[in-house]
C-alpha positions as CSV (number, residue, x, y, z in Angstrom):
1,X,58.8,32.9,38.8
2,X,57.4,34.8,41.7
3,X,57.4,38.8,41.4
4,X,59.2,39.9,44.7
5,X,59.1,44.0,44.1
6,X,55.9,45.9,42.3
7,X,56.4,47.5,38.7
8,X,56.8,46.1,35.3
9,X,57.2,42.7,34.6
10,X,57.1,43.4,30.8
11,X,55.5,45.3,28.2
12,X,52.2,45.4,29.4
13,X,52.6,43.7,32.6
14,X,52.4,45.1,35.7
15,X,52.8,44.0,39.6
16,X,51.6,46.0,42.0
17,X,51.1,45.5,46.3
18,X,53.9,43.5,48.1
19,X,55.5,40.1,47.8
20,X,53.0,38.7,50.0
21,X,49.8,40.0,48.2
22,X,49.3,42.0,44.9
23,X,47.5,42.4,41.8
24,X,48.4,42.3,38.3
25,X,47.8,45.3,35.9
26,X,47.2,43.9,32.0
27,X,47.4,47.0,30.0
28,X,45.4,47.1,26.4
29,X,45.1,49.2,23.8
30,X,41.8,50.5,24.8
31,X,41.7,50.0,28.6
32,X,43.6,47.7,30.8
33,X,42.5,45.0,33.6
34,X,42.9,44.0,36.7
35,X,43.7,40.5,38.1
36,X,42.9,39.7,41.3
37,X,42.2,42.1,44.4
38,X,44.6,41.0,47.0
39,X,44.4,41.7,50.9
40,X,42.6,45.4,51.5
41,X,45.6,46.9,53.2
42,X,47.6,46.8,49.7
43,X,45.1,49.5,48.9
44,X,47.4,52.8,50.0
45,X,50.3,51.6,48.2
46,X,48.8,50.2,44.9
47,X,47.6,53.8,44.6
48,X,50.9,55.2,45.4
49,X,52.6,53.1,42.4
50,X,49.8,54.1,40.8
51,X,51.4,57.6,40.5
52,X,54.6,56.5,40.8
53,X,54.6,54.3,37.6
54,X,52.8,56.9,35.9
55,X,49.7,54.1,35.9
56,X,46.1,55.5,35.2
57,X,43.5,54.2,36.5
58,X,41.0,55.7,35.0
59,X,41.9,53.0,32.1
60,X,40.7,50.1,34.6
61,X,37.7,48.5,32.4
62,X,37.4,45.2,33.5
63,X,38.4,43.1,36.8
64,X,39.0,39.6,36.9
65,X,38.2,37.9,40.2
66,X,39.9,34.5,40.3
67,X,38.3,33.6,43.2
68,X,36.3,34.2,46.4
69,X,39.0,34.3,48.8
70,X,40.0,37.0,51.2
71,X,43.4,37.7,50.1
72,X,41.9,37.8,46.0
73,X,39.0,40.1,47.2
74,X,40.3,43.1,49.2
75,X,40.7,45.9,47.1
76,X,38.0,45.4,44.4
77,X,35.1,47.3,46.9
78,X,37.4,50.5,46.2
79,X,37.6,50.0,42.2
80,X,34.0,48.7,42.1
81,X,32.4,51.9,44.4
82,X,33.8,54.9,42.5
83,X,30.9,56.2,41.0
84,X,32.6,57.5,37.5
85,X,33.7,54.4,36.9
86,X,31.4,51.5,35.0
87,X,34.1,48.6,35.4
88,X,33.2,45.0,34.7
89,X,33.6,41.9,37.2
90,X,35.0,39.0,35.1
91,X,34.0,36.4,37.7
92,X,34.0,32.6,37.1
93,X,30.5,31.0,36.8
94,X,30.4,29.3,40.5
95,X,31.2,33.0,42.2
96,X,28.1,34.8,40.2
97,X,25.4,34.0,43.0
98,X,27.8,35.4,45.4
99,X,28.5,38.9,43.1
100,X,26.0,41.9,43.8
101,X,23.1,40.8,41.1
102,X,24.0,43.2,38.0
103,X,25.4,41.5,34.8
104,X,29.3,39.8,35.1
105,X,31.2,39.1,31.8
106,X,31.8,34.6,31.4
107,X,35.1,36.0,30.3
């Protein structure tokens, strides 16, 4: 099944972006995460359906990179730079020499 249109997908589950590139939103009780970083000009509207879907991103606590590429990448600079914000990279083994040296979750 391939999400065409950002919002929910189902409880808990969001899509955000556009068809061609996006992110998923996991919510938790306690904090949510995001999956992936898609391409860096998703950035303006994933903030707009931020508000939009009534998301808060203040409740961003971990990100999970899948992998290296460009179009996985994009956005996380923005979520990983705001200085209130202590979120976690969740980065797969073989991408930790490439991260920026402080401690990464093996989750």
């Amino acid at each position: 099944m391939r999400i065409r249109e950002p919002g929910k997908v189902c409880e808990r589950i969001w899509f955000l972006g556009r068809e061609e590139s996006g992110v998923y939103l996991l919510e938790g009780e306690n904090g949510s995460m995001m999956v992936s970083g898609g391409l860096s000009y998703i950035l303006p509207e994933v903030l707009e359906q931020f508000e939009r879907f009534g998301i808060d991103e203040n409740r961003i606590q971990k990100i999970l990179i899948l992998h290296s590429h460009f179009d996985h990448v994009g956005i996380i600079p923005f979520f990983k730079a705001s200085p209130s914000k202590n979120r976690d990279l969740c980065l797969p083994k073989s991408l930790g020499d490439f991260a920026d040296g402080e401690s990464h979750s093996d989750h």
